[in-house]
MILONU-636014 format. One record per residue: x, y negated, z of N, C-alpha, C in turn. Coordinates in pm, whole numbers, plus 50000, padded with zeros to 5 digits. Layout:
XYZXYZXYZ/...
//
This chain:
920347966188549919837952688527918457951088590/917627961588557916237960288612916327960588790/916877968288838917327968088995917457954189022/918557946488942919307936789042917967929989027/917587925588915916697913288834915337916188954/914907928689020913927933089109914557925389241/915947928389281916167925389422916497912789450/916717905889300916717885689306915367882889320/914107889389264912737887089299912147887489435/912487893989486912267899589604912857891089694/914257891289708914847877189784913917867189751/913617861789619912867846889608911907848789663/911147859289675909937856289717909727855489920/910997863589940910757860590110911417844090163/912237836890067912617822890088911427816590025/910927819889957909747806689956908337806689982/908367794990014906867796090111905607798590029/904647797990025903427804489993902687788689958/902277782089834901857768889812900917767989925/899387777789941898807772089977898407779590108/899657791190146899497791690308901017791990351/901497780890393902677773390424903127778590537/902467787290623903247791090735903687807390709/903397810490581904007824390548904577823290460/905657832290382906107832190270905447840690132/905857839989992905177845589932904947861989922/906067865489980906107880090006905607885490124/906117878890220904237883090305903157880690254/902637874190203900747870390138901017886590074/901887888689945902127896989890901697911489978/902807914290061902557928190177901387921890180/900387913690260899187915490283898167919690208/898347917790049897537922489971897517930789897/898937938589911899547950489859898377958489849/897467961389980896387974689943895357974089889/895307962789864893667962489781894307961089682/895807957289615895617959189442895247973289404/894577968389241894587983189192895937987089133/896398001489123897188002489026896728003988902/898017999088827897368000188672898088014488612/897138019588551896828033288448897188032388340/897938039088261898438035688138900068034588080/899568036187978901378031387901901298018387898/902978015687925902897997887900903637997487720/902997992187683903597989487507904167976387525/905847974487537906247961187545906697962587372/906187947687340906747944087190906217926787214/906947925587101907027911787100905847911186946/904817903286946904107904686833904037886786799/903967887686618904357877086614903137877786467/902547864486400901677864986277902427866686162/902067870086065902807873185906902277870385816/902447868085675901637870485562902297879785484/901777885885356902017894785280903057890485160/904117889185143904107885085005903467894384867/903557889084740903367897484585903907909484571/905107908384612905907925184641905677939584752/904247934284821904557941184939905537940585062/906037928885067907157925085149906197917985276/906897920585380906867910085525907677907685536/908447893985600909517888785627909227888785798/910117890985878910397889186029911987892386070/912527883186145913827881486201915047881886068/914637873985960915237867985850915547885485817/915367895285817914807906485714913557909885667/913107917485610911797925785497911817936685518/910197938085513909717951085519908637953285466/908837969185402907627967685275906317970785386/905007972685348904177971785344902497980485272/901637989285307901057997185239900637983985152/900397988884971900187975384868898157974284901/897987978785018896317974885017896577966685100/897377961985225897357950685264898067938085186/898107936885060898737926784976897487913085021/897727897185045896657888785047895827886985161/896057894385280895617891785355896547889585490/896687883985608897497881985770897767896085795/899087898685838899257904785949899727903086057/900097911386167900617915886299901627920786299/902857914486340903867923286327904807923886452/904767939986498904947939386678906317946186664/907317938186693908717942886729908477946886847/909037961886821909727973586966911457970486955/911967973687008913227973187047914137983686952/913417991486907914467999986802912777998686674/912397992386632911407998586526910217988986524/909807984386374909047968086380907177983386287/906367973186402904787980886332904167971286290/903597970486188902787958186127901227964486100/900287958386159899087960586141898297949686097/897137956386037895907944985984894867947386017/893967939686099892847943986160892437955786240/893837955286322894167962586392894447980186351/894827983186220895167993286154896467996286123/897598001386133899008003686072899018006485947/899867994085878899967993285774901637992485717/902377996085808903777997785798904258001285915/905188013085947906408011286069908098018885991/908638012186060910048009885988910958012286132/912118017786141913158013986206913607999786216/913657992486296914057976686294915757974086253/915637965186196916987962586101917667949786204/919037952686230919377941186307920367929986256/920177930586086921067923886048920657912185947/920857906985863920337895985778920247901385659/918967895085631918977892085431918477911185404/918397922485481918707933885443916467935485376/916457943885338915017949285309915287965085319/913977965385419913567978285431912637987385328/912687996985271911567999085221910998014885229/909198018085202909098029785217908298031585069/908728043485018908478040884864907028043684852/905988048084961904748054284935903768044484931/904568031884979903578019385037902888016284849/904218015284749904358007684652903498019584546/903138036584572902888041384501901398040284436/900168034884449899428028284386899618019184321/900898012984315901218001184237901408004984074/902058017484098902928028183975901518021983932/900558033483917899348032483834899478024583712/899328009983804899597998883673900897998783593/902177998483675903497997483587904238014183598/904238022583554904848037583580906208035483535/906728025583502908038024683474908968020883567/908228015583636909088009983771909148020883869/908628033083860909158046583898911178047883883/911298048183757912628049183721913698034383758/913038026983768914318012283829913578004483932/912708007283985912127998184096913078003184224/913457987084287914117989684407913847998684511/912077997484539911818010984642912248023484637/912208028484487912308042884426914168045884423/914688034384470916168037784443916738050984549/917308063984513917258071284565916488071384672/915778077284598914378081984657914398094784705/914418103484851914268118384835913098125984885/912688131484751911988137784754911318154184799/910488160984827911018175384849910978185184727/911828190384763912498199384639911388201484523/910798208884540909838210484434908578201584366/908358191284433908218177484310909358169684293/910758172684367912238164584285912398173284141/912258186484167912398192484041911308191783887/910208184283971908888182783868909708169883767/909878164983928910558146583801911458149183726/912568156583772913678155283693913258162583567/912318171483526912238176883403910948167483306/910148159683424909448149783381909958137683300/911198134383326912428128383336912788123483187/912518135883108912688140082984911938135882903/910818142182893909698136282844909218123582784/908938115982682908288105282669906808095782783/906018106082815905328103382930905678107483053/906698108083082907158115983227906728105583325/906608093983266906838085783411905138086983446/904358082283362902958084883386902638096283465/903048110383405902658120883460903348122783606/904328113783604904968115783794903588107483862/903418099783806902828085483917901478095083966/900738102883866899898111483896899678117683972/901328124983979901238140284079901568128584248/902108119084206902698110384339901418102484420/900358102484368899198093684346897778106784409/898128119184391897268127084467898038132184593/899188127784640899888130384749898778119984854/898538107184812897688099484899896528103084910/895538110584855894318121784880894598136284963/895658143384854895678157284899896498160185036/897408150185015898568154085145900028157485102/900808153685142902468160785109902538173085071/902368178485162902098196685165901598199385053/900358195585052899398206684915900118201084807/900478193084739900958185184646902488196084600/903028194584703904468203284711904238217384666/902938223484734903038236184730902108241484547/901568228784542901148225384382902138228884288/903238218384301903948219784260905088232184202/905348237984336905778251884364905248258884256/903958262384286903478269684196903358269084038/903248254384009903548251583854904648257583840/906218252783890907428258783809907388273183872/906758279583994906798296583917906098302183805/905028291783770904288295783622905628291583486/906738286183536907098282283389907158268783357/905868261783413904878249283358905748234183428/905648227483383906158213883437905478200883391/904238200483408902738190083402902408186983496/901408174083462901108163183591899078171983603/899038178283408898038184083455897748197183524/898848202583521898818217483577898718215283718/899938206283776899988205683890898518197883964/897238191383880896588187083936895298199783941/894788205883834894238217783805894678225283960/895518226184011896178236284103895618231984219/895458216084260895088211984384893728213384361/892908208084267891638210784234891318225484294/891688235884261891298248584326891458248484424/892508241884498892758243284648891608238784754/890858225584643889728219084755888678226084742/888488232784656887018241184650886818254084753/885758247684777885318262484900885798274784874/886018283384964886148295884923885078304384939/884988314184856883238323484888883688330585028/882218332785053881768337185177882488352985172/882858354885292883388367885325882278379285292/882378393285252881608399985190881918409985341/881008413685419881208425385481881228437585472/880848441485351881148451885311881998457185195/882828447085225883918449685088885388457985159/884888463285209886278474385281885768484085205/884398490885204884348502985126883328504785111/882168499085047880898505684968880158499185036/878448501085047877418498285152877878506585251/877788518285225877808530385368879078526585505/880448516785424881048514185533880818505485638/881398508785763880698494285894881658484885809/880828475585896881948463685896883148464485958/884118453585893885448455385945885308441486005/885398450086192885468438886250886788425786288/887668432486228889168423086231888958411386157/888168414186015888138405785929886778396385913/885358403685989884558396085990884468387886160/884958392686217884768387886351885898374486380/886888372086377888018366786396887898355486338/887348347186268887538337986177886218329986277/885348336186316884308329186401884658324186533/885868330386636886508328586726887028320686746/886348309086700887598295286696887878289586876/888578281686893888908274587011887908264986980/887358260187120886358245987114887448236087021/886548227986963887138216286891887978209086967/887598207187090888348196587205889998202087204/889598211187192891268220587211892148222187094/891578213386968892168214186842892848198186834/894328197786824894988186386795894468184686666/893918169686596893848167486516895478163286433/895658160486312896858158486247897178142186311/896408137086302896878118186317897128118886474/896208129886511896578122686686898418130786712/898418143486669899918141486653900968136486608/900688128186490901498116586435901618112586553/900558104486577900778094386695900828096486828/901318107386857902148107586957903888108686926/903838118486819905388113886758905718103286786/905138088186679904958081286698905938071986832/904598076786923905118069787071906118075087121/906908091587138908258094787122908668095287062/908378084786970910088078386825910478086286813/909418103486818909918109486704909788109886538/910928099186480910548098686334910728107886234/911738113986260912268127786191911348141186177/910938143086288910258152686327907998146986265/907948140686243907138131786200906728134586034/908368130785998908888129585818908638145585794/909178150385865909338166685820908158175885866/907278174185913906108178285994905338187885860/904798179285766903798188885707904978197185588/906358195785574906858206285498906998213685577/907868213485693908058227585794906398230885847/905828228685821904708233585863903798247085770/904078234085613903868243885502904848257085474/905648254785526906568263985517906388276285607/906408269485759905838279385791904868291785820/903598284185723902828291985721903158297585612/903788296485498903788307485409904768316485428/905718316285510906608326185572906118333185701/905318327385756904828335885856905898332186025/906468319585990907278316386091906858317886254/907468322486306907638319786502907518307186531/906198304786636906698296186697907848287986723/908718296986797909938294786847910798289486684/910418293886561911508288486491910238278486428/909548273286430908978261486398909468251486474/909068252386601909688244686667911358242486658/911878252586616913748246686609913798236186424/913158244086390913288236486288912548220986278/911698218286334910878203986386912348193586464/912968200386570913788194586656915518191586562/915478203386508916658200986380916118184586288/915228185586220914488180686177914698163286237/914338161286355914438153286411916118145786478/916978158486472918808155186495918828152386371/918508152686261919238148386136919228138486114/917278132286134917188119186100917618107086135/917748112786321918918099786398920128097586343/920858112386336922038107886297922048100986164/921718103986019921768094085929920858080785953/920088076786044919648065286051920588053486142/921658066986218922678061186311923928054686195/924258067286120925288065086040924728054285955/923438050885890923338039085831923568027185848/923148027985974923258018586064924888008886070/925588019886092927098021886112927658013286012/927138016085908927458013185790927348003485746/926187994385793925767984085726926767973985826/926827978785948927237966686041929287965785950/929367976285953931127977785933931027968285789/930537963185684930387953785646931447954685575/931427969885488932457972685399932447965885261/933117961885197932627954385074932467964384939/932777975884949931947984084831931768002984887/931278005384839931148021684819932198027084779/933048032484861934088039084773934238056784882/934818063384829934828079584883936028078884764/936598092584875937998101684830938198107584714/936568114784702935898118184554936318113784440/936448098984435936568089284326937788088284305/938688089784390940368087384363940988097884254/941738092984239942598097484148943908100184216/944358111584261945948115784333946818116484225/946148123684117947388124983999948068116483963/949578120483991950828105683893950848095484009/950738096784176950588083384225951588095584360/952528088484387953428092984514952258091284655/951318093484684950258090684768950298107784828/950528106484949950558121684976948918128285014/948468133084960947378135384934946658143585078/947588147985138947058159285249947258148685383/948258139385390947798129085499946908121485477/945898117385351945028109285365943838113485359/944278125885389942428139485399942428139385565/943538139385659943848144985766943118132685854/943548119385771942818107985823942058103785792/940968110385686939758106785639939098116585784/939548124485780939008135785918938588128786045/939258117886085938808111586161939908113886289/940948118086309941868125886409942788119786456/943008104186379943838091586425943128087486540/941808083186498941188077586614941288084686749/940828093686738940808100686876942058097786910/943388099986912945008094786922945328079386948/943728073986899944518055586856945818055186820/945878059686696946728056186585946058046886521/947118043986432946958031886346947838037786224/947158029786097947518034585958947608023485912/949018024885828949488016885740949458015785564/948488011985507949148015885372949468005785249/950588007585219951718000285170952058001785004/951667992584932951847992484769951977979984701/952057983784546951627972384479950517970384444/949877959384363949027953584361948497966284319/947147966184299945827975484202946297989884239/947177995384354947438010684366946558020484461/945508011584466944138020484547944558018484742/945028012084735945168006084895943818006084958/942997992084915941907992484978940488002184910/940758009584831939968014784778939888031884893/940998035584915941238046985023940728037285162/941398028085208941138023585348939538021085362/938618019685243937748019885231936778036885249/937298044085181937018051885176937038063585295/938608062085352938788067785544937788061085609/937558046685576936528043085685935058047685685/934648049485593933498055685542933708073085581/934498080185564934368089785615934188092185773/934668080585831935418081085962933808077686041/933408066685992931268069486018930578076985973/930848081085894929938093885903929948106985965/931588106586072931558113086179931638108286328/930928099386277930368092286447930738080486480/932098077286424932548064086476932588056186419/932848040886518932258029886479933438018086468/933308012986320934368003686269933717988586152/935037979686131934377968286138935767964386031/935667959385883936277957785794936067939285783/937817936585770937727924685752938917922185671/938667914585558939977904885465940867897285590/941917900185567943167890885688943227878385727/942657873885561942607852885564941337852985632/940707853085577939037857085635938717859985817/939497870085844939767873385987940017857686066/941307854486027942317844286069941057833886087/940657830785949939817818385974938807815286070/938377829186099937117830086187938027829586319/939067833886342939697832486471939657817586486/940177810386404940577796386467939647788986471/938037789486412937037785886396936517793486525/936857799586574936307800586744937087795186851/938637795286783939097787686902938527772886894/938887766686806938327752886830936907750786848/936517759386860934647759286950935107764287039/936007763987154936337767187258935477781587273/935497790687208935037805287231936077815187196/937517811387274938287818787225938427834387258/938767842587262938727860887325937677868387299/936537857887202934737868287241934977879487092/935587873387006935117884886881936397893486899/937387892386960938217905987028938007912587139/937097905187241936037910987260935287924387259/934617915787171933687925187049934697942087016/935277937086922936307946986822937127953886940/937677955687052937947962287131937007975987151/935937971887155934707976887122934107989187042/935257989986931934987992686842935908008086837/936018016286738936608024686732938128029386637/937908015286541938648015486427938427999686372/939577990486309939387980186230940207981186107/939727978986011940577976085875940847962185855/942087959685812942657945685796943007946785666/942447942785564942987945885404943627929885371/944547933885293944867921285170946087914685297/946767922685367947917914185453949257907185375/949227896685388950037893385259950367887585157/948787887985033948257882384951948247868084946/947887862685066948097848285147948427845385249/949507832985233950217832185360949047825185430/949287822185576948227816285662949157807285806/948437797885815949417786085958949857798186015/950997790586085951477795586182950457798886316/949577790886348948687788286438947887804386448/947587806886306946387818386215947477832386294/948887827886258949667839586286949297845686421/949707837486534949617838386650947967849286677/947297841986682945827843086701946017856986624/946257861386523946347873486473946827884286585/948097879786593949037883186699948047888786805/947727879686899946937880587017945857893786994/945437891586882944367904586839944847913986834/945667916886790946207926886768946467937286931/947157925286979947607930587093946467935987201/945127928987189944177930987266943947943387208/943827949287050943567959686988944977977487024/945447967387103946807981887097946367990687178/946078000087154945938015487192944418015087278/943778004887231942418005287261941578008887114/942058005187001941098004186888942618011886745/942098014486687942808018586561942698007986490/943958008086386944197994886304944387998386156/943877999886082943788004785926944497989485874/945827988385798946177975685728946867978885615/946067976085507946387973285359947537958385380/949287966385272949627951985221950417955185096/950867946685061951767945884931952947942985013/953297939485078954877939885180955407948785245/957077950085237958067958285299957437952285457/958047959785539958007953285674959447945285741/959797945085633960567933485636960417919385607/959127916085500958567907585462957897901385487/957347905985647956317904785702956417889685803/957927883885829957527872285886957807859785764/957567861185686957317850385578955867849085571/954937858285643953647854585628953427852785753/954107854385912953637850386036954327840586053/955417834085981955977823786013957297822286140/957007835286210958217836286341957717847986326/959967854786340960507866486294960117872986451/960017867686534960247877586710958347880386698/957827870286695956367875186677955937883286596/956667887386466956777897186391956927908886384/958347904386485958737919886553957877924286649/957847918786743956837920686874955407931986789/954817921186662953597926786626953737940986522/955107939186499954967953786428955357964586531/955917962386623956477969586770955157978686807/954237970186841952817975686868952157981786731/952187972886646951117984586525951918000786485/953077999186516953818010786422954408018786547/954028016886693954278027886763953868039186764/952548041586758951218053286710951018046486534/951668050886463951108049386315951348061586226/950538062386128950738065985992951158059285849/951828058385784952318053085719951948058585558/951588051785451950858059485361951628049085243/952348053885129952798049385034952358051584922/951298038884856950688039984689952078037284594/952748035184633954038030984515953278016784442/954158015284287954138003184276953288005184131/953008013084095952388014783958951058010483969/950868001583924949187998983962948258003583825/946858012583925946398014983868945568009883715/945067995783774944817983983674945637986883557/946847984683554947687983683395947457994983372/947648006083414947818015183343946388018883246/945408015783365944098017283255943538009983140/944657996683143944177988983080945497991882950/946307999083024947428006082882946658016082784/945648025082874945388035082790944328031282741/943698016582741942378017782692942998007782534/944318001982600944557997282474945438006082366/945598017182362946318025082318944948032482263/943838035282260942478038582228942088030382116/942458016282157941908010582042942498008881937/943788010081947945618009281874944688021581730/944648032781811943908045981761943148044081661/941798037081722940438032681615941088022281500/942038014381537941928006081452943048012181336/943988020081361944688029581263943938036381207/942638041481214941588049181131941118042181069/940918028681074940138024980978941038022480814/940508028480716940708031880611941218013080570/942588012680561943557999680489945138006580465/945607996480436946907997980364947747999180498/949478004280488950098003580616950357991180662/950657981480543951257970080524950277964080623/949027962380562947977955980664947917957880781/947907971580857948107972980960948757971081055/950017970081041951267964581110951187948281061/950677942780980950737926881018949307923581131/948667934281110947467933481229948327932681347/948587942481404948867946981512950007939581564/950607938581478952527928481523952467919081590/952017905681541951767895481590950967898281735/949467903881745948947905481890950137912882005/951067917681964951987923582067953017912882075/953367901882030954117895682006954157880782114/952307882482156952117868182193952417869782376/953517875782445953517879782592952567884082663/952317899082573950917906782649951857910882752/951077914082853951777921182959952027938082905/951417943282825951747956882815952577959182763/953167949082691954987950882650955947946582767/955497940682863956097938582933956657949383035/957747946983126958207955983187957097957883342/956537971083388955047967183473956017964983588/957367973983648957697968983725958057952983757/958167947883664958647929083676956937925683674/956197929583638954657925383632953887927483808/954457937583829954347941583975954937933184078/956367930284056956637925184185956477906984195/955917902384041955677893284001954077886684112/953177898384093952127897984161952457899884353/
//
């Protein structure tokens, strides 16, 4: 892009003439003055900077998202300079926030250290404040809180130990810490007692403490410590931030003063400081990638494999691990899965897809009616082909709820067409409650039907929840729980069975037959 966008400049400038010397063009004047420019020296910092105010929360608003904010710039303007991957907000020309840039709506960013002078005043909002929502911490002040946790003052005594991290540093704080739980101890005062010693001078080296007056000095130990490198030759800590910083290294940044602390108390290599800095730095892309992933695929809940329940459900359990693996895609296959209502359909298609980003690839979840509508709401804005397009694009789509509602004939088609743009370019994840026989009562024409199952079910998997839905049944055993409690309570039999009779009497569904309840739905 930059080439062409250079060699359309360049053309313009030898076709047009020069305003105010008309017998040359602008690119000759140009060559003529080529040698006396200076060149310019320097990094170029392209961002787009735009004014802000603070809100009460520590929030900035820019490109209809939020971003928190250190709480000392609360009440006063800022600066807020979008880079192309990552938004910096300054005040009086100081950084007072940088964030990865969010490219989506309504989302808030937050960094929990901005808000930690705030604790002071409220320490409760430690435990439910949005910033603090999984929050990770390093190991040994995660382990301070969680036993802090307990406690009646725990939250106070966290905000403490969290509150000399902004004096002492990450590091010393951590390694504070450390040392409290090898004492046993789990206090906000122990752990502060501990940094306190850390800032106090240490006494002067004794030269003759190798062995008596009569010994020389030991020159290893008195000489060496005076040998410093000129100052000039000493990276300060901020000026290496900020060069991180400028190679967006953020990871390597985040992790800096633990692998650092670390390594000095292990005595680490170079060579493995540095692997561990660069590790350090692959982790953080990739989960800032996979977040990313995540937010765009625009899944409608959290769900993982974890949570399922295989027991009692004809769901073959080892094909829907094989395709949580991610191993369709690479194939462009396509998966089918087929039940009654409430039998964990979209709760798995949810859940493969979520596994399926967090090993790299990239997918895009949509309700069927929902889909449809947005199709025909582009055709008639004459923008028809752009959001298949798009999803070609993509690596995987889920189509949930096929079925549930019928949709025009018009909706069918346009489906159709997607689909087809999607065949053996993109994977097709589709939740339904229908045989595939059933399937042109909702496209309206049986050959377009065929045609479209022709293509989805050439490369497919096929995955059967059966018809038992999970819903009744939980809602059998929770009423069979209460059947329980209410037989304990100390009455006559007589009473009990005129209790209970009548409520079964009035067409609960749990007397009902679930298969007729099932195919009813």
């Amino acid at each position: 892009m930059n080439a062409w966008l250079l060699d359309k400049c360049i053309a313009y400038a030898k076709a047009l003439r020069h305003p105010e010397l008309a017998e040359q063009t602008v690119w000759e004047v140009f060559e003529a003055e080529r040698p006396k420019l200076v060149p310019y020296a320097g990094r170029f910092d392209g961002f787009h900077a735009v004014p802000a105010s603070v809100s009460k929360t520590c929030l900035v608003r820019f490109d209809n998202n939020k971003y928190s904010v250190a709480a000392s710039a609360v009440g006063r303007p800022v600066e807020v300079q979008a880079y192309a991957d990552r938004i910096v907000i300054r005040q009086d020309g100081r950084i007072v926030a940088e964030h990865p840039r969010s490219f989506g709506r309504g989302e808030t960013t937050y960094n929990p250290w901005h808000y930690v002078p705030v604790l002071a005043r409220k320490p409760g909002a430690l435990r439910n404040g949005a910033p603090f929502k999984d929050w990770v911490l390093p190991a040994a002040i995660e382990r301070i809180r969680r036993r802090l946790a307990s406690t009646d003052d725990g939250n106070r005594q966290m905000v403490d130990i969290l509150n000399a991290v902004l004096t002492d540093g990450l590091s010393a704080v951590e390694a504070a810490c450390a040392e409290a739980i090898a004492h046993g101890v789990h206090s906000a005062d122990v752990v502060l007692n501990i940094l306190a010693r850390q800032r106090e001078p240490a006494a002067p080296a004794n030269i003759y403490d190798a062995g008596g007056t009569d010994a020389p000095p030991c020159a290893d130990r008195r000489l060496r410590p005076l040998r410093q490198p000129p100052e000039d030759h000493l990276m300060e800590r901020t000026q290496i931030f900020d060069l991180m910083g400028e190679l967006k290294l953020y990871g390597m940044r985040a992790a800096f003063d633990e692998i650092m602390a670390t390594a000095v108390k292990r005595q680490h290599e170079p060579q493995h400081i540095v692997g561990d800095l660069l590790s350090a730095e692959i982790n953080e892309k990739q989960a800032r990638s996979i977040k990313y992933q995540l937010t765009i695929a625009k899944l409608p809940l959290a769900k993982d494999l974890d949570d399922f329940q295989f027991e009692g459900t004809p769901i073959n359990q080892t094909l829907v691990n094989d395709l949580a693996g991610g191993g369709f895609i690479a194939q462009q296959r396509n998966v089918v899965l087929v039940g009654g209502t409430g039998t964990g359909k979209t709760h798995l298609a949810i859940a493969i897809a979520r596994s399926c980003i967090r090993s790299g690839a990239r997918g895009r979840f949509y309700n069927v009616v929902d889909l449809v509508n947005r199709l025909e709401i582009e055709t008639r804005n004459g923008r028809q082909g752009r959001l298949a397009e798009h999803l070609t694009r993509m690596d995987f789509i889920v189509l949930d709820e096929l079925g549930y509602l019928p949709f025009a004939q018009s909706g069918g088609q346009l489906l159709f067409h997607l689909v087809s743009r999607l065949y053996e370019r993109a994977s097709v994840i589709v939740t339904t409650n229908l045989a595939f026989g059933e399937w042109p009562s909702v496209f309206g024409d049986a050959k377009m039907t065929t045609a479209l199952l022709d293509r989805l079910t050439h490369h497919c998997d096929i995955v059967e929840t059966g018809n038992d839905s999970w819903r009744f049944k939980s809602r059998d055993d929770d009423h069979a729980t209460r059947a329980r409690l209410v037989s304990a309570i100390p009455a006559s039999s007589d009473e009990s069975s005129a209790t209970l009779k009548p409520r079964r009497a009035k067409g609960s569904k749990l007397n009902a037959d679930t298969g007729s309840n099932l195919r009813a739905d």
